[in-house]
N, C-alpha and C positions, 0 to 999 in steps of 0.2 A: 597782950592785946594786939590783934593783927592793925594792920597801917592800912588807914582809908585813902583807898587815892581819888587824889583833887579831880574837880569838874572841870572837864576842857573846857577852855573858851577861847572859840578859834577864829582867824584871820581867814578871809575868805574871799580869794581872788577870782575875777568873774569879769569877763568882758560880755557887754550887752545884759540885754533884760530874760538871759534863760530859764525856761520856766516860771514867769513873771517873779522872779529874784526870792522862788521858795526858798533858795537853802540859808540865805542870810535872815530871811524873815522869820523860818521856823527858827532859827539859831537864838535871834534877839529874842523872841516867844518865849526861851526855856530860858532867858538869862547866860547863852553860853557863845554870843556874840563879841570878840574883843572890835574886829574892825571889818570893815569890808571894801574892799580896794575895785572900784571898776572904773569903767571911760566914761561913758556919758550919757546922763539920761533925760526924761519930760520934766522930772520936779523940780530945777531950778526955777528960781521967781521970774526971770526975764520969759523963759522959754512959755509958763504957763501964764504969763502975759499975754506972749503974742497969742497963744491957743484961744485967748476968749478975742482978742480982736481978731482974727485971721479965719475966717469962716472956713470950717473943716473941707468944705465941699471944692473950695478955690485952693491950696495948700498942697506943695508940691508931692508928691509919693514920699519924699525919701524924707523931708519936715515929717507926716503924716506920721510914717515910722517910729522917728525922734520922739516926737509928743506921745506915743503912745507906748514910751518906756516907764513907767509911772514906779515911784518906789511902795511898796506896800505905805499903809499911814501907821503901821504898828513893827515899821524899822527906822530908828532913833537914827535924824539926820548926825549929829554930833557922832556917832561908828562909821557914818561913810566917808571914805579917802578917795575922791572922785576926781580927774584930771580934765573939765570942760575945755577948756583951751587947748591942752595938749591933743585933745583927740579929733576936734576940728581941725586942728592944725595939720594932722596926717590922717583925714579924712578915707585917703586915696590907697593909705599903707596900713592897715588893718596890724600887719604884725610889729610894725615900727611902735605904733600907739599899745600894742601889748606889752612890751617890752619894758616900754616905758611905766606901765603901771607895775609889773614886777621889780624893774628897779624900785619904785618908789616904796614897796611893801620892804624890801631890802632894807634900804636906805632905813626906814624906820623901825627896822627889827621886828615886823607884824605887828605892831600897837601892840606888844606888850601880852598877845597870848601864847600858849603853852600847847598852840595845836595849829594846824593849817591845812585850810581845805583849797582844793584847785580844781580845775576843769579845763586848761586850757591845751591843745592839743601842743602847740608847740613856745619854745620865748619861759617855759615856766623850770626849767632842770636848774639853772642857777637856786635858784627862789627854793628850791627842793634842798639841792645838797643845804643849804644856808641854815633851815628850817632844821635839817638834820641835825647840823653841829653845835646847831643850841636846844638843841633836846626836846625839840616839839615834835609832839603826835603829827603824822602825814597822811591824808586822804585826797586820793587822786581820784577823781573821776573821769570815767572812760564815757566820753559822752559820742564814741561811734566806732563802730567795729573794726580791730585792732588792722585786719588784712586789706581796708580799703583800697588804700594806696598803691597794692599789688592787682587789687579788684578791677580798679579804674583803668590804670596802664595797659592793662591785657586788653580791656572794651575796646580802649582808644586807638591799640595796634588793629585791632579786629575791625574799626570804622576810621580808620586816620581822615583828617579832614571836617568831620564833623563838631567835635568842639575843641577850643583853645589847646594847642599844645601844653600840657602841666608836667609834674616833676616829671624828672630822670627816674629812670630804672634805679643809678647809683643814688639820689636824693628819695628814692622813695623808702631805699635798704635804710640809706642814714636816718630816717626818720623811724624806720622801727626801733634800730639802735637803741635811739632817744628814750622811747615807749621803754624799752627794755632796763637802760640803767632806774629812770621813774618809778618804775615797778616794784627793782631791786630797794631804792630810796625807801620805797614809801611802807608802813604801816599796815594801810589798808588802799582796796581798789575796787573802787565805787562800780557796779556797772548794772546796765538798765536791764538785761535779756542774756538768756543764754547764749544766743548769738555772741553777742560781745563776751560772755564769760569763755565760749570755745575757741575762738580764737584769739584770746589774751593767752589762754593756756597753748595756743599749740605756738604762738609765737614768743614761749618763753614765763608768761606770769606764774609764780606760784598758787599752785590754788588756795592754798589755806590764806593768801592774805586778798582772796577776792569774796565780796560783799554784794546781793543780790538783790539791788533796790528799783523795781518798774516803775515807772511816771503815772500820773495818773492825770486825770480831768477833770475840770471844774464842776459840780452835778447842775449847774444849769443844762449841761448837753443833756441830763434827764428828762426835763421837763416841756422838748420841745415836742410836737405835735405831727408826725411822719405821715406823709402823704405821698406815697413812690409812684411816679408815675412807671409804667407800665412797659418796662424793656428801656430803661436809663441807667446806664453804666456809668459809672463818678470815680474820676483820680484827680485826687488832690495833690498837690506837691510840685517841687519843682522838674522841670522838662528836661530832661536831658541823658546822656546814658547810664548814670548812677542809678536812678531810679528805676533804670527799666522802660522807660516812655516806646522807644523802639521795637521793646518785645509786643506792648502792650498795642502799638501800630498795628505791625503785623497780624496780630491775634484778631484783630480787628478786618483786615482783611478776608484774613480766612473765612470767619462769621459771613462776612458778605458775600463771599465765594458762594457758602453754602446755602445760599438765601434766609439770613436768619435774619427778621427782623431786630432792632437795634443801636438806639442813639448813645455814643459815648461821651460823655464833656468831661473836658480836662482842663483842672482851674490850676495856675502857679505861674512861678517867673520863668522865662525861657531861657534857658540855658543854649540855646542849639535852633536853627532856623528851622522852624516847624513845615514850610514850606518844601525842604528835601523830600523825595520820596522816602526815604525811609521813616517820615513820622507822617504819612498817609494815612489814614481812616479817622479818628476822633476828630472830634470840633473841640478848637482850643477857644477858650477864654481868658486868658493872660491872665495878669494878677486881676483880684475880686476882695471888696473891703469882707470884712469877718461877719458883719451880718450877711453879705451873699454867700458866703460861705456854707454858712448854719442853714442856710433856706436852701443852696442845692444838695447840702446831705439831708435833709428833712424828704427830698424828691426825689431821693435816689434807689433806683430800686435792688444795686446791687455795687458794692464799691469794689474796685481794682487798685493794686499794688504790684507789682512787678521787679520791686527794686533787687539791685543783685548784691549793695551792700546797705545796711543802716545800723540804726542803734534800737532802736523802741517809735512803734509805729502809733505815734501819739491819734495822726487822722485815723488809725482803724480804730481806738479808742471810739473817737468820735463819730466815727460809722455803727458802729457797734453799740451805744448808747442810744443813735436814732433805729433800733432795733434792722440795722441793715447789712446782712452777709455779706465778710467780705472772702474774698479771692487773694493771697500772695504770697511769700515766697520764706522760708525759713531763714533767710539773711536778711530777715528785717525784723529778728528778733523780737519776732509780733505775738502777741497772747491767745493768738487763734486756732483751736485745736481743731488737725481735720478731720471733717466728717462729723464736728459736731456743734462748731458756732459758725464755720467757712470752710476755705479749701484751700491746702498748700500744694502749693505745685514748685517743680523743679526751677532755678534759676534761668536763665534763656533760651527756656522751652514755650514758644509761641503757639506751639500746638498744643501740649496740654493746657495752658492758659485759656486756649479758643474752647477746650473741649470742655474744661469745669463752664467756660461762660456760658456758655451754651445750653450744658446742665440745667443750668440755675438758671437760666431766662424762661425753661421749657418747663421745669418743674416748682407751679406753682406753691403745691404743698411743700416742697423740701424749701424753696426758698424761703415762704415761713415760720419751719420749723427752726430752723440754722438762726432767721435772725431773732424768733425770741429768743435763744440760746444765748445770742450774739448776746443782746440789752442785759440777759442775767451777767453773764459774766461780765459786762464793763462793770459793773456797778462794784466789782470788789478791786477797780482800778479807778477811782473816784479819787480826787483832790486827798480828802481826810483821809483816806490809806497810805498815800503816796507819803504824806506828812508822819504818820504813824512808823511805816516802816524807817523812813529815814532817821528820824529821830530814834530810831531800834538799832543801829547801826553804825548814828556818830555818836551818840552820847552815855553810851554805855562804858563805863575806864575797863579796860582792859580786851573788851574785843577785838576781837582781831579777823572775824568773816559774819556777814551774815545767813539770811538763807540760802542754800545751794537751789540748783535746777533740777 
């Protein structure tokens, strides 16, 4: 009689509320939840105290934020090992408060399961080798493309000046490093896009232990009601050279060059003083609560992306749901085929950028053909896929990849 093997039930370390905390949610769902280790989040009692006195409207951004870490209500507080104190405490040190909640999964030997899932970019190789030596399943998730760090340095040489000095050249290597023993550590390797699966691979992952899980959306983005106005360009996201905000500047000049009519808004946190010529043309709108969100992709008649590194471009989701073509770039590991729901264009190519937008501002019919395309395909990247596949990929004993690209 062949030997059944046991149901993982795995420890799952997780700083913040990513992906409103599906992967420990769907975990407790299936029963294969031992514990789940993060910083800090809305559902303590005090916190969702002050949320009923504290009128949302007066309530500083970064409270707002806080309170709106909510744990699902169908993930069993008695599995979560939360550090409130500690991570208020090193508010300011993001990686010191991670650290700290990997020792603490350490310290208690994962509560007791037989598997361990992670996401954290760095602070978690201890927590790995540990996992290993006591003979738990490993799944890493690669939550942003493996060559950023090499991405970003080179922008940064190419714009010195524009935003914060970040790693070294030698600190960026030591971090692939990291990614690389991880890799070798782990089991399995979680990643959203091909993007992320080609350059895991060409920095070293083996392929046979990469697993090919996209994010999906909540289907409320289904059901909202699209009213585009007429030559409005929408980028969501944060400001600064990762994204491409730069390219997307420029591209924007060019259009005006050429007299093309043209309003761009650009909603997200600024990274970088918009005010420099080089982020010249859009109108920025800084951060915007989530219902303005939802009402200017509802008004948008065509969204941009530009970014030169990402993982999974959850706003094109959400562009694409509100049946709205989008434009961007294949290092955003985006679900957008070209020429047939948008348009991919080269990475810091300002001029092809200008010339799909252009396209598609001029060409009524294409731009409606693209975006009912767009809305069919979100719809097989909807929340219950997302949950589907994952669930296809950690909970299966003995897999070892999911679907390829």
């Amino acid at each position: 009689m062949s030997e059944v093997a046991p149901l993982r039930r795995y420890a799952v370390l997780q700083a913040g509320a990513r992906m409103h905390y599906a992967v420990p949610a769907l975990l407790a769902r299936r029963g294969a939840l031992a514990a789940f280790y993060t910083d800090l989040h809305g559902s303590h009692r005090p916190l969702e105290l002050l949320d009923r006195l504290w009128p949302s409207g007066r309530q500083p951004p970064a409270l707002r934020r806080l309170l709106g870490r909510r744990l699902p209500p169908d993930l069993p507080r008695e599995l979560v090992r939360d550090q409130p104190v500690a991570s208020l405490t090193w508010a300011r040190s993001s990686q010191h408060s991670d650290a700290l909640l990997v020792q603490r999964a350490c310290r208690n030997r994962f509560g007791g399961a037989n598997a361990l899932y992670t996401n954290f970019i760095n602070n978690d190789l201890d927590a790995v080798r540990q996992a290993r030596e006591l003979g738990l399943h490993v799944v890493h998730e690669l939550i942003i493309g493996a060559d950023v760090g090499r991405v970003l340095l080179e922008e940064r040489r190419r714009f010195p000046g524009i935003e914060p000095e970040g790693e070294s050249a030698e600190e960026v290597e030591a971090g692939i490093e990291r990614d690389r023993q991880k890799w070798s550590l782990s089991d399995q390797v979680l990643v959203p896009s091909t993007y992320c699966w080609d350059s895991s691979v060409m920095l070293g992952c083996d392929p046979a232990k990469l697993a090919l899980v996209p994010y999906g959306i909540p289907e409320h983005w289904f059901k909202l009601t699209p009213t585009p106005q007429p030559g409005r360009i929408l980028f969501v996201g944060q400001v600064g050279l990762r994204k491409g905000s730069h390219v997307l500047a420029e591209a924007c000049r060019i259009l005006r060059g050429r007299g093309v009519p043209f309003e761009c808004r650009v909603v997200g946190p600024q990274q970088v003083d918009v005010s420099d010529p080089l982020f010249d043309g859009p109108m920025y709108l800084g951060t915007v609560a989530r219902s303005g969100v939802a009402e200017e992709f509802r008004q948008a008649d065509l969204f941009v992306l530009p970014t030169l590194a990402d993982s999974f471009g959850l706003v094109h989701l959400e562009a694409m749901a509100c049946g709205v073509p989008v434009i961007t770039t294949p290092h955003c590991g985006s679900v957008v085929r070209d020429g047939i729901d948008g348009c991919l264009v080269p990475i810091r190519d300002a001029m092809a950028l200008a010339d799909r937008m252009q396209q598609l501002l001029e060409d009524n019919r294409l731009r409606q053909r693209l975006g009912a395309a767009a809305r069919e395909r979100a719809w097989d990247y909807r929340w219950s896929r997302y949950g589907e596949r994952l669930a296809e990929a950690l909970l299966q004993p003995g897999r070892m990849a999911g679907s390829t690209p």
